[in-house]
Steps between C-alpha positions, in 0.01 A plus 500: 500500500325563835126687423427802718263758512569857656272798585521808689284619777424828662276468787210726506279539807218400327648126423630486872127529599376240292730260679414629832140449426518185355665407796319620735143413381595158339549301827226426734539798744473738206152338425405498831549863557279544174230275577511690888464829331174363294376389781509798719393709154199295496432514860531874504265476174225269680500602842580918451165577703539303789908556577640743716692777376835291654347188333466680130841646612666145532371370190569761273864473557497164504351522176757704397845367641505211226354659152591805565808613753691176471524572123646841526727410795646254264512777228737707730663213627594411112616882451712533798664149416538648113631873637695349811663237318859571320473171294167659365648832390695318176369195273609179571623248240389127446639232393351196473709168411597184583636616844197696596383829541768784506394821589740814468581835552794672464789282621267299717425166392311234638365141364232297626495152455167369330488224826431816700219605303200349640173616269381782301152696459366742229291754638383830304772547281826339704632220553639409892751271485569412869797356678296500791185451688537942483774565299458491147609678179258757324522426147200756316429396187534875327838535561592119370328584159466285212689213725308506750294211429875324423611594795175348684557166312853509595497588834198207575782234305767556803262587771413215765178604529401432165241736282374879596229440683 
């Protein structure tokens, strides 16, 4: 008899925005834009008595566009996805065998084959399982429960891209 595992998931803003940080901030951009705002922090910081009012302007917001607003855009961004979504509004089911991932709800059924699923990453509590360089599935580990270290071990068996990472 075929082994599968199945879970239930009901997305929460809060585990959209973990993806869409990780996302964001784990490519190079992401870290650019950090290391930018540092800079200007600690050129504001060094240099406060001999900039312009424009100057201090200008670096403050830069500053302030990649540790601070870029973080809560992405926090509204994650509840209007959550709110504006109808495939958010109900959990969705998972099934994981053999065959792939199935994810359900209601009379809607769909499988992806584990040859589409490229890698997977744990970050703070979820696990992405993408499908795509963008596209991935948001797995948090509170709603998986007591499987989901199983479901970790058994999703890195099928997956092409090997181990979490």
């Amino acid at each position: 008899m075929e082994q599968h595992l199945e879970f239930d998931v009901k997305m929460k803003t809060m585990d959209m925005y973990k993806f869409l940080i990780y996302h964001t901030y784990s490519r190079f951009s992401g870290w650019f834009g950090v290391i930018l705002s540092i800079v200007a922090i600690f050129m504001l910081v060094t240099g406060y008595d001999t900039l312009d009012d424009g100057g201090k302007l200008v670096l403050f917001v830069i500053g302030l566009l990649f540790t601070v607003v870029n973080p809560i855009m992405l926090l509204s961004k994650a509840q209007q996805q959550i709110v504006g979504n109808a495939v958010y509004k109900k959990p969705l089911h998972y099934v994981l065998s053999e065959a792939g991932i199935t994810v359900s709800q209601e009379e809607q059924e769909e499988t992806m084959p584990w040859e589409q699923v490229c890698r997977m990453k744990q970050f703070r509590g979820e696990l992405f399982v993408y499908t795509s360089k963008i596209h991935a599935f948001i797995f948090p580990f509170s709603q998986m429960g007591e499987a989901a270290s199983e479901i970790t071990e058994y999703i890195a068996a099928h997956c092409s891209g090997g181990s979490v990472k």
